[in-house]
ROKOLVEX-206252 format. One record per atom (N, C-alpha, C): z, y, x. Coordinates in steps of 0.2 Angstrom, whole numbers, padded with zeros to 4 digits, always signed. Layout:
ZYX;...
//
This chain:
+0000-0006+0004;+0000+0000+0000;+0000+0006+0004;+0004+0005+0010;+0004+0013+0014;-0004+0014+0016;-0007+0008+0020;-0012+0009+0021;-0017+0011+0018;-0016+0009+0010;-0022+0014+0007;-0022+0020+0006;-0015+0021+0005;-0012+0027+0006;-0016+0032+0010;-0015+0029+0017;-0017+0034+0022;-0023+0034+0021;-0027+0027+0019;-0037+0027+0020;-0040+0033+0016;-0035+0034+0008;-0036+0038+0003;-0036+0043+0005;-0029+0044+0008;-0028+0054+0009;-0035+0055+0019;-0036+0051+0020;-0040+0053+0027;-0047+0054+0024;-0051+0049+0018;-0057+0047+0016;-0056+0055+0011;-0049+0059+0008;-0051+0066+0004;-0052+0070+0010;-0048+0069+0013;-0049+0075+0019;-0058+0077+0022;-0059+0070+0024;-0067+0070+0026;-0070+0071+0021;-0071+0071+0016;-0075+0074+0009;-0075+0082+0009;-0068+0083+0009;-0066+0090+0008;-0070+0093+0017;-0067+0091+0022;-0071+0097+0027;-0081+0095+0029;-0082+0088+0024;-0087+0087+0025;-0092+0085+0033;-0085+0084+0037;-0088+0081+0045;-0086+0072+0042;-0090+0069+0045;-0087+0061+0046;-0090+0058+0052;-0085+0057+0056;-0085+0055+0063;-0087+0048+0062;-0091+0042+0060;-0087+0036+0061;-0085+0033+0066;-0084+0036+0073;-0079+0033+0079;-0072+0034+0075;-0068+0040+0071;-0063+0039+0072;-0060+0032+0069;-0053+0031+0074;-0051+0024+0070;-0043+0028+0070;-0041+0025+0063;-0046+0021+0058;-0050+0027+0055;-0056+0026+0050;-0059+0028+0051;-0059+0030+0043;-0063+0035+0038;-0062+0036+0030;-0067+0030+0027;-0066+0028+0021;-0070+0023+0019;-0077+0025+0021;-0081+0031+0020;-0088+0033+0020;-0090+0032+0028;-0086+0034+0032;-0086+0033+0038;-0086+0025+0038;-0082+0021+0039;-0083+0013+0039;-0087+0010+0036;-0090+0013+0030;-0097+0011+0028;-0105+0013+0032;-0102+0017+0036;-0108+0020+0041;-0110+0018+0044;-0104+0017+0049;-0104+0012+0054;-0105+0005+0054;-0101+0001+0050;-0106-0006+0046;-0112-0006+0045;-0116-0002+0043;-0123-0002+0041;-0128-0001+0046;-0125+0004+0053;-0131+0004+0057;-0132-0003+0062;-0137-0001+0065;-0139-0008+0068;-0135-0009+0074;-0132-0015+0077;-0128-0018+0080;-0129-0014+0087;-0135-0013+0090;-0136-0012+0098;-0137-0003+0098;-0137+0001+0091;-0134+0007+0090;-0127+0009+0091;-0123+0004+0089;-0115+0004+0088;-0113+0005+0096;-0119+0002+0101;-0114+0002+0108;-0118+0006+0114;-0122+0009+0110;-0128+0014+0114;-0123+0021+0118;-0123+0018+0125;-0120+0025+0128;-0122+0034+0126;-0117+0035+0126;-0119+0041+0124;-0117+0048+0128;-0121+0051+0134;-0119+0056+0138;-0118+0061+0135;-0113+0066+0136;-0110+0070+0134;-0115+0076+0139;-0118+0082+0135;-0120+0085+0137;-0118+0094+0133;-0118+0099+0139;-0114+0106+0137;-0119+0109+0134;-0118+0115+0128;-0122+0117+0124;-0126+0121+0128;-0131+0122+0126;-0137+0125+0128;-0138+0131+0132;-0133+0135+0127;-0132+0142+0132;-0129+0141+0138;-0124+0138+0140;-0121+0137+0145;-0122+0132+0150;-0126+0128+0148;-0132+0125+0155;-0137+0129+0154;-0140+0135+0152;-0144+0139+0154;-0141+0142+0158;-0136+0145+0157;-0130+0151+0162;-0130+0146+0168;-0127+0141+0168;-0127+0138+0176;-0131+0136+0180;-0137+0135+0176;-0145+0133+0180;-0147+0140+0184;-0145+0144+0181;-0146+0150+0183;-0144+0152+0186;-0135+0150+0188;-0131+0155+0192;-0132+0150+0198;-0133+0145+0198;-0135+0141+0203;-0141+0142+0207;-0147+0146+0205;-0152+0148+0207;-0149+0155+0212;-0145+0159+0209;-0145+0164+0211;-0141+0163+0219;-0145+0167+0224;-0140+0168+0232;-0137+0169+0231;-0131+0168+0236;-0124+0169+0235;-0126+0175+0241;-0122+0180+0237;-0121+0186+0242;-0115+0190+0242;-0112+0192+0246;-0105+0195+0246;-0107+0202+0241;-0100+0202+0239;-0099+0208+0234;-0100+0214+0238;-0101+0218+0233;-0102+0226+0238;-0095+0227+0239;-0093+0232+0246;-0087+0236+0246;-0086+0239+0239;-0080+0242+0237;-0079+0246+0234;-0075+0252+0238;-0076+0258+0235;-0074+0265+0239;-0073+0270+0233;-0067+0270+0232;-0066+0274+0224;-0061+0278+0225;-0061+0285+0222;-0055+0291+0223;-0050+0288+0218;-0042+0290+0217;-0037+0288+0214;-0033+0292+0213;-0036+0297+0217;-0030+0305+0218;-0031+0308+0224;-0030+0315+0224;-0031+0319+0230;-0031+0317+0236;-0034+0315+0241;-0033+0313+0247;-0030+0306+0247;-0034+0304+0241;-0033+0295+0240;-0035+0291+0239;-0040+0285+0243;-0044+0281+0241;-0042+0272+0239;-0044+0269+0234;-0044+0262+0235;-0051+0259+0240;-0049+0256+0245;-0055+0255+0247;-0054+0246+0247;-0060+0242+0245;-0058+0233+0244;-0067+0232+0248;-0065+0226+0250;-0069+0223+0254;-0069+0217+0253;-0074+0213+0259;-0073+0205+0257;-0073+0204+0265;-0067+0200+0268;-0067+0198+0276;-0068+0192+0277;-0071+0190+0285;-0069+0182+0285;-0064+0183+0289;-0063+0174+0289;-0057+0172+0293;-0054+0176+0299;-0061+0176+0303;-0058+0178+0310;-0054+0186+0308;-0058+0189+0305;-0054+0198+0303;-0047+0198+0301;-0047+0192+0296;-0041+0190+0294;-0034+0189+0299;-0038+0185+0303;-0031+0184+0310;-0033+0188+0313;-0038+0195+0316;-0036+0199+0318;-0032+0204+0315;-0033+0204+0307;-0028+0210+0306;-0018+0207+0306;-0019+0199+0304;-0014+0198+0306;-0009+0198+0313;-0013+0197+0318;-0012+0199+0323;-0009+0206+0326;-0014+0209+0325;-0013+0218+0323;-0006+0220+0321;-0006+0216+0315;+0002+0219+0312;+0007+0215+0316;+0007+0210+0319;+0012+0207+0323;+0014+0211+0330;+0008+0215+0331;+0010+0218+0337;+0012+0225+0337;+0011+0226+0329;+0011+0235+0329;+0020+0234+0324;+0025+0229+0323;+0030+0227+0321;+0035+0231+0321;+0036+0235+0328;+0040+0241+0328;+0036+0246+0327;+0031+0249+0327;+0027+0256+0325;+0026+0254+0315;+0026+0250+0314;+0024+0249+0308;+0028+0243+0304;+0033+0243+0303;+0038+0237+0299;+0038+0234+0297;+0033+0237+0290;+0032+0236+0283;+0024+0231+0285;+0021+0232+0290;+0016+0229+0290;+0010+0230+0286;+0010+0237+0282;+0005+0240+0277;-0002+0240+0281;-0007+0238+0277;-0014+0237+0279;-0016+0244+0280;-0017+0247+0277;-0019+0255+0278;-0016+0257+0284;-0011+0258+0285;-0009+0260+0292;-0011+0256+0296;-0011+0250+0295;-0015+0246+0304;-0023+0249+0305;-0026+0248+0298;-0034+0250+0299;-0033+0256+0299;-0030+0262+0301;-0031+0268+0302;-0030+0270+0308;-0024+0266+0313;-0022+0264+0318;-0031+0262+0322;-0032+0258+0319;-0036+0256+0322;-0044+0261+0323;-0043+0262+0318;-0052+0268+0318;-0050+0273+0321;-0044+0273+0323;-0045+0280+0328;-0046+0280+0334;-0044+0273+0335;-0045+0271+0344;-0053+0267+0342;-0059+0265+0337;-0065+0266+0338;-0069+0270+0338;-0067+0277+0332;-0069+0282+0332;-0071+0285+0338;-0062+0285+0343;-0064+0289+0350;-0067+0288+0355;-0068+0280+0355;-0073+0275+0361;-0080+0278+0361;-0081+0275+0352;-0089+0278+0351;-0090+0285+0352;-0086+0290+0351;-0087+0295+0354;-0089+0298+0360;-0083+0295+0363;-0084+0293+0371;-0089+0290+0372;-0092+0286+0370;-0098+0283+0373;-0105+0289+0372;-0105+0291+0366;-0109+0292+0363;-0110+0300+0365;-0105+0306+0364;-0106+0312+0365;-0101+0313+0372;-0100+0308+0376;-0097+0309+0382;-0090+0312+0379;-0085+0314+0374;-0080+0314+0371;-0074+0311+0376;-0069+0317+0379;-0064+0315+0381;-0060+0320+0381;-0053+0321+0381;-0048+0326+0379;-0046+0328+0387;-0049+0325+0394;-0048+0329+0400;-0056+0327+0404;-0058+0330+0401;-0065+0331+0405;-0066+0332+0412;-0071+0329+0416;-0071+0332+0423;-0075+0335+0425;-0076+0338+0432;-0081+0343+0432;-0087+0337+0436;-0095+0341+0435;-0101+0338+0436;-0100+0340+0443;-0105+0332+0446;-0104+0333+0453;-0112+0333+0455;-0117+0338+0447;-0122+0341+0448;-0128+0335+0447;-0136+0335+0446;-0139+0332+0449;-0147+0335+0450;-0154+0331+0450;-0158+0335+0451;-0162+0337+0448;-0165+0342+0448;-0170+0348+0445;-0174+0343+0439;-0177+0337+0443;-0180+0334+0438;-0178+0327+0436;-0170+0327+0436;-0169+0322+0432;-0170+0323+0426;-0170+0315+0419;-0170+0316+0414;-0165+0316+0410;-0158+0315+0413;-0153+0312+0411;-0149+0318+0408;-0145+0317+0403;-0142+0325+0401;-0135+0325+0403;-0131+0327+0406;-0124+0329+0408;-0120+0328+0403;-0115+0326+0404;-0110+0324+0401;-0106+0331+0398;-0106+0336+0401;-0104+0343+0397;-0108+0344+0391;-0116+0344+0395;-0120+0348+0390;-0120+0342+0383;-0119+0338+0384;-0120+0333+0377;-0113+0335+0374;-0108+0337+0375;-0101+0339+0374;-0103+0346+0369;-0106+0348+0375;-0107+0357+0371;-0111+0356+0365;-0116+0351+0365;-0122+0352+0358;-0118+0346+0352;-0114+0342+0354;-0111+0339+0349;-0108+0342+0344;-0102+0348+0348;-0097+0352+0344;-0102+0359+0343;-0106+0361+0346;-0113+0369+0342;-0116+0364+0335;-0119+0358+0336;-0122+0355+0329;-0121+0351+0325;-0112+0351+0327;-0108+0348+0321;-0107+0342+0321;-0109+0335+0327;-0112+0330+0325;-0116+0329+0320;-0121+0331+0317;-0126+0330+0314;-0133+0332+0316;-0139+0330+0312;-0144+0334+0313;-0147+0341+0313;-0151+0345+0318;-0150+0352+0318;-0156+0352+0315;-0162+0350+0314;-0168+0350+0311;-0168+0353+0304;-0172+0360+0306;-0171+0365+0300;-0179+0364+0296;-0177+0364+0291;-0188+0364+0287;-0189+0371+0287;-0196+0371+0284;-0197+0380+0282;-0195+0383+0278;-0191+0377+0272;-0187+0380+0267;-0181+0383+0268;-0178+0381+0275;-0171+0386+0276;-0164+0378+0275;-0169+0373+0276;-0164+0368+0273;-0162+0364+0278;-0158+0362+0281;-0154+0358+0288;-0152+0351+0282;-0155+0347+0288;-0155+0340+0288;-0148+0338+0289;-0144+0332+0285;-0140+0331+0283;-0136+0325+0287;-0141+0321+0290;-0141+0316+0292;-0136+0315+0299;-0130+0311+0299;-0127+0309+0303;-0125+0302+0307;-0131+0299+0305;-0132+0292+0308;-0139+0292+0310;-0138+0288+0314;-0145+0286+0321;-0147+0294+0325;-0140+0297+0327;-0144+0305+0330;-0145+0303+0338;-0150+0305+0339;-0153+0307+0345;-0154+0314+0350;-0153+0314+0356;-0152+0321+0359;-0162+0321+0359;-0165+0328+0356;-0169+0330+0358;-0170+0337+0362;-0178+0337+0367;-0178+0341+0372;-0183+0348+0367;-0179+0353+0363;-0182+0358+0360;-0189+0358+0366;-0189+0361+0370;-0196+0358+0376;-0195+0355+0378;-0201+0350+0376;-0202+0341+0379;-0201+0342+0387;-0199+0337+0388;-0195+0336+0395;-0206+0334+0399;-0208+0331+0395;-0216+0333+0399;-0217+0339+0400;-0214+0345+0397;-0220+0353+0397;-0214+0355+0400;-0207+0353+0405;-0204+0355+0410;-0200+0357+0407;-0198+0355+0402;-0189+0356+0397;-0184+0353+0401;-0179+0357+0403;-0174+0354+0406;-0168+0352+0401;-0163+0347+0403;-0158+0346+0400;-0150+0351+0399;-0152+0356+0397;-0146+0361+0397;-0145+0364+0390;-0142+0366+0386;-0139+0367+0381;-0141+0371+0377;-0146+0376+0380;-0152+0380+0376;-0157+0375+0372;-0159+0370+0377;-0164+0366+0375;-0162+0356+0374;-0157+0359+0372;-0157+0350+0368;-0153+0352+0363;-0154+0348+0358;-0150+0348+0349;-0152+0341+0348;-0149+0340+0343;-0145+0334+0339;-0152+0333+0334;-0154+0326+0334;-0160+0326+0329;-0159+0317+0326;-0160+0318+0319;-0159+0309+0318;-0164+0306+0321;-0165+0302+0321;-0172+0296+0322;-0179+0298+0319;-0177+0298+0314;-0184+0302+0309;-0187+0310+0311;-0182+0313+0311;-0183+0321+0314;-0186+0320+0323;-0182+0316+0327;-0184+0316+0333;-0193+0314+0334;-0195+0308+0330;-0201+0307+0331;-0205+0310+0326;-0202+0315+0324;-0208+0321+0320;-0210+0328+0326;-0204+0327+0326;-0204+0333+0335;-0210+0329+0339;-0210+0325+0340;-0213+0321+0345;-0219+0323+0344;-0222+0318+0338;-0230+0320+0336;-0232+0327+0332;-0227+0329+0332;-0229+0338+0330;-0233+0340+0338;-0229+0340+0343;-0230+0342+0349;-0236+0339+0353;-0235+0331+0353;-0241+0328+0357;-0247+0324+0352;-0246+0326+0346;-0251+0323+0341;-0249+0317+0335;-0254+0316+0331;-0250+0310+0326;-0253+0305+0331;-0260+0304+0336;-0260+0299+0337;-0258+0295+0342;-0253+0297+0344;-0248+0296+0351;-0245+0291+0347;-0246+0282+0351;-0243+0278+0350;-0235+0277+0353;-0229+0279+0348;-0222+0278+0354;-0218+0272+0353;-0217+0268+0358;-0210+0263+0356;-0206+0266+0361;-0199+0267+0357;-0192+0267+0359;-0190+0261+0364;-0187+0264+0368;-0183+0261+0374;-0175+0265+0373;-0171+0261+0371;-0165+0263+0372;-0161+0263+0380;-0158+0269+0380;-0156+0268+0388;-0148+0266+0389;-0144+0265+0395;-0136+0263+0394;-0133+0270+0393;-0134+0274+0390;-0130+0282+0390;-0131+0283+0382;-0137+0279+0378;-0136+0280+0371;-0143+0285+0369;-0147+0287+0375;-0151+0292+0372;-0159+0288+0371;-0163+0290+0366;-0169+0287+0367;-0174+0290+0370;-0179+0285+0374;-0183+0287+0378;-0189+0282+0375;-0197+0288+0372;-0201+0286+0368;-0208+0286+0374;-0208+0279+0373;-0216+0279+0379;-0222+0277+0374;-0228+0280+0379;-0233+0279+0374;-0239+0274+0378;-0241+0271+0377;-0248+0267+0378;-0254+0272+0380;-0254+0276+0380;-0261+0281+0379;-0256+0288+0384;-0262+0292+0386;-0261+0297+0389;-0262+0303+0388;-0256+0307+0386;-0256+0314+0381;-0256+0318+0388;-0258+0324+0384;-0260+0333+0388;-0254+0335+0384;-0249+0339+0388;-0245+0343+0386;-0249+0350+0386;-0245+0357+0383;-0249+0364+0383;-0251+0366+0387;-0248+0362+0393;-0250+0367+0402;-0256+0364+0403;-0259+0359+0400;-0266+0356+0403;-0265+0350+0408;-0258+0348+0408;-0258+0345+0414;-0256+0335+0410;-0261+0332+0411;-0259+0324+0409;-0254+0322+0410;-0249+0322+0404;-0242+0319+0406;-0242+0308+0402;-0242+0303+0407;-0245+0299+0402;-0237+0297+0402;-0235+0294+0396;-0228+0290+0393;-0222+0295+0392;-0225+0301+0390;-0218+0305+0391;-0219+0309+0382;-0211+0308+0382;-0210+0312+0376;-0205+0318+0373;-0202+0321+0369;-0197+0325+0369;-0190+0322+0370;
//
């Protein structure tokens, strides 16, 4: 008696939401007659489970896509206050831990921001150092000659802080180039038409600006490849052999 009990109140339930499973067991009477009726090697037919449509469309896809790190983020949050996130590997990881195990008395708390601020101040000054000769006890030159190409470690000092570290390249609109990455000293008179390296005649030019001086001066059809030197400056040789203004064949020379 219980048990019809239950077969009856299970066989209303499936009437009423109108699903009939016949795997469940026990099963409502309409379901057990389903299941009796189909063919025997139906009954034991494996049946693989697969994910709806839209969501193996979304993984076929998201598996097709390269994996690429996420961009930095660099967000304000308040005056003179940045979230900055990133994505590191392992090695930066032990180097930052590292970093704070050594800075323990300078830094207690071992806050990230102060190690990475610590640190880009002594990169900051290196690359300076290397780059515009930058040093807090400068020494005196110990000269060199008339027709070297090489520029002094003052006068790169002098043109760094006149144009700001940046590019000096003015248009005819009156509008100065903005650019502060990839800058190059160039010779306002090409070191071919006997432009010396001194602080009248060198200024700060990006890479784009430097090679528009170039062919403005010795033509567009002047082939140049850069050679970069160990002091950081570019020297532009050409395959072909240009006339400077004086008339005189200067061949692989450029500003």
């Amino acid at each position: 008696m219980r048990r019809r009990g239950r077969a009856r109140k299970r066989s209303r339930s499936c009437w009423r939401s109108g699903l009939h499973n016949p795997m469940w067991r026990p099963a409502c009477v309409p379901c057990q007659l389903f299941r009796l009726s189909r063919p025997l090697h139906s009954r034991f037919r494996a049946r693989a489970w697969a994910p709806p449509r839209g969501l193996r469309s979304r993984r076929t896809r998201d598996r097709r896509k390269p994996l690429v790190a996420p961009r930095p983020v660099v967000r304000p949050l308040a005056p003179q206050r940045y979230e900055i996130r990133f994505t590191a590997s392992a090695e930066t990881r032990e180097r930052l831990r590292r970093a704070q195990d050594l800075l323990g008395h300078a830094v207690p708390s071992g806050d990230v921001a102060q190690v990475i601020d610590r640190a880009l101040i002594v990169l900051v000054a290196e690359l300076e150092r290397r780059k515009f000769s930058a040093t807090p006890h400068p020494r005196r030159s110990a000269g060199q000659s008339d027709d070297s190409r090489n520029i002094p470690a003052e006068v790169r000092r002098a043109v760094a802080a006149r144009d700001g570290d940046r590019c000096a390249f003015v248009a005819t609109n009156g509008r100065r180039c903005d650019e502060r990455r990839f800058l190059e000293f160039h010779h306002v008179v090409p070191y071919g038409a006997g432009g010396k390296a001194t602080v009248e005649n060198i200024q700060l030019r990006c890479r784009a600006h430097n090679g528009y001086e170039a062919e403005r001066f010795y033509g567009p059809g002047l082939r140049r490849a850069r050679v970069l030197t160990r002091s950081g400056t570019s020297i532009a040789t050409s395959t072909a052999t240009s006339t400077a203004k004086g008339g005189a064949a200067i061949p692989g020379l450029s500003p």
